[in-house]
C-alpha positions as CSV (number, residue, x, y, z in Angstrom):
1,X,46.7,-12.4,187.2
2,X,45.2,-10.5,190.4
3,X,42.2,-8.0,190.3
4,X,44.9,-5.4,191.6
5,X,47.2,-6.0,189.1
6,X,45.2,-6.1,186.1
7,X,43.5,-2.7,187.2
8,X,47.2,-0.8,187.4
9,X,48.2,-2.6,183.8
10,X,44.4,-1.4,182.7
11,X,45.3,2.4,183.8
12,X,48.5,2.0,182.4
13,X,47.6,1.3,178.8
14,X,44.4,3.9,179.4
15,X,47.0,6.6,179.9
16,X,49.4,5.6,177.7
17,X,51.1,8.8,175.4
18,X,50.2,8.0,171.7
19,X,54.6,7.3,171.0
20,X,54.6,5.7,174.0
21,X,56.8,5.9,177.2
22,X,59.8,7.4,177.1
23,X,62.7,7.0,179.6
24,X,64.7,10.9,179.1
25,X,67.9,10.4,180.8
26,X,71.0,13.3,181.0
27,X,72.8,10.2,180.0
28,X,73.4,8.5,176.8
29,X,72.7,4.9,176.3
30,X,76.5,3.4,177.1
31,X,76.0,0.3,175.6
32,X,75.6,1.6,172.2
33,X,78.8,1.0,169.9
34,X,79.9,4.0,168.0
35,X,78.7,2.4,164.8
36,X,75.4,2.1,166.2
37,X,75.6,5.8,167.2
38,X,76.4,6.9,164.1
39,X,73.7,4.8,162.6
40,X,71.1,6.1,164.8
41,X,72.2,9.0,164.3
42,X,71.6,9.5,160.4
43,X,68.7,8.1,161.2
44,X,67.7,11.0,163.5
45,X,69.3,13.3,161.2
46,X,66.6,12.1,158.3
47,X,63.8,11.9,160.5
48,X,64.5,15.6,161.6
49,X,64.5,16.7,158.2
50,X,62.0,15.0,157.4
51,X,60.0,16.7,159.7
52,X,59.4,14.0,162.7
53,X,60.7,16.3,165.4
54,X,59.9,13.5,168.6
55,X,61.1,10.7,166.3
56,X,64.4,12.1,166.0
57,X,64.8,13.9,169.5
58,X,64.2,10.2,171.1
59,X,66.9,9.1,168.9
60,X,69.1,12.2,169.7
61,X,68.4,11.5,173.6
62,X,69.3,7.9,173.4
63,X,72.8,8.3,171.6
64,X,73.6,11.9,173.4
65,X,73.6,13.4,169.8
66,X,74.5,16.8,170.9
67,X,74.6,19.1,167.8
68,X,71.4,17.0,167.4
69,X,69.5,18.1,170.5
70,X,70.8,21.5,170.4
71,X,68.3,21.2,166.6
72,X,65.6,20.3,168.7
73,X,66.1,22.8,171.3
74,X,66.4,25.3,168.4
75,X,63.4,24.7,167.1
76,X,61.5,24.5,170.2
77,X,62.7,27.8,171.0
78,X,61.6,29.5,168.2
79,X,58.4,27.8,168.7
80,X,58.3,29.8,172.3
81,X,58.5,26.7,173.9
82,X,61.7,28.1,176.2
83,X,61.1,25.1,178.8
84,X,61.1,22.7,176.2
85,X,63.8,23.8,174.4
86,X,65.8,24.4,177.7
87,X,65.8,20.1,178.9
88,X,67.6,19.5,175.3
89,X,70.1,22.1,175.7
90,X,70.9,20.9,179.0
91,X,71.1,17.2,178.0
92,X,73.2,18.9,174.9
93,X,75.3,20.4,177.3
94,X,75.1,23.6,175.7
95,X,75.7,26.2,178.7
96,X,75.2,28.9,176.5
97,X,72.1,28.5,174.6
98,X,71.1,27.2,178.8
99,X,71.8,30.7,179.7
100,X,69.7,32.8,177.9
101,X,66.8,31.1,178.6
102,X,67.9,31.1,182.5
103,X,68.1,35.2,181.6
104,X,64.6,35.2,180.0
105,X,63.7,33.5,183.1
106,X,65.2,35.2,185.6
107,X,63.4,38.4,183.9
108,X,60.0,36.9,184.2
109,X,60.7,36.6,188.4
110,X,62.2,40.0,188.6
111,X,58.9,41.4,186.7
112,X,56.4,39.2,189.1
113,X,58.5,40.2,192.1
114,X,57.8,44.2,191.4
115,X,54.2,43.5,190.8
């Protein structure tokens, strides 16, 4: 293996989130079957309940669990994380949980733009 190359695998691994990467698309795995899906699914449902928020959301993100992402983003929200909260309603495609956080954040402009 070349010096180059095992430096960039090296600062890889050395940065390397504690779950791992993760690929967040706005689109569903399509070569899931809807068995699998519903599978996956209960899993993320149990996992949520169970308290393992990123567990499930990755689960949610990779079967385009809807109801399940809008959780996420509910949660989220009420932990003040808005931004958060706002990519899983968006890959929920929930417009109007989307809008009141565009609201909250077209509010935060308007106050900066006065100051």
């Amino acid at each position: 293996m070349s010096l180059q190359k095992n430096a960039f695998l090296t600062a890889v691994e050395s940065n390397r989130p504690p779950d791992g990467f993760i690929k967040v698309t706005d689109s569903p795995l399509t070569s899931l079957s809807s068995e699998q899906k519903v599978i996956l699914n209960r899993k993320g449902n149990e996992l949520f309940n169970n308290g393992k928020i990123q567990e499930a959301a990755r689960i949610f993100i990779t079967t385009g669990y809807s109801d399940g992402l809008t959780r996420v983003g509910d949660l989220l929200s009420k932990k003040n994380q808005s931004l958060k909260a706002l990519k899983f309603y968006i890959l929920a495609k929930n417009k109007k949980k989307c809008e009141a956080i565009y609201e909250k954040i077209a509010k935060v402009i308007s106050v900066l733009e006065k100051e």
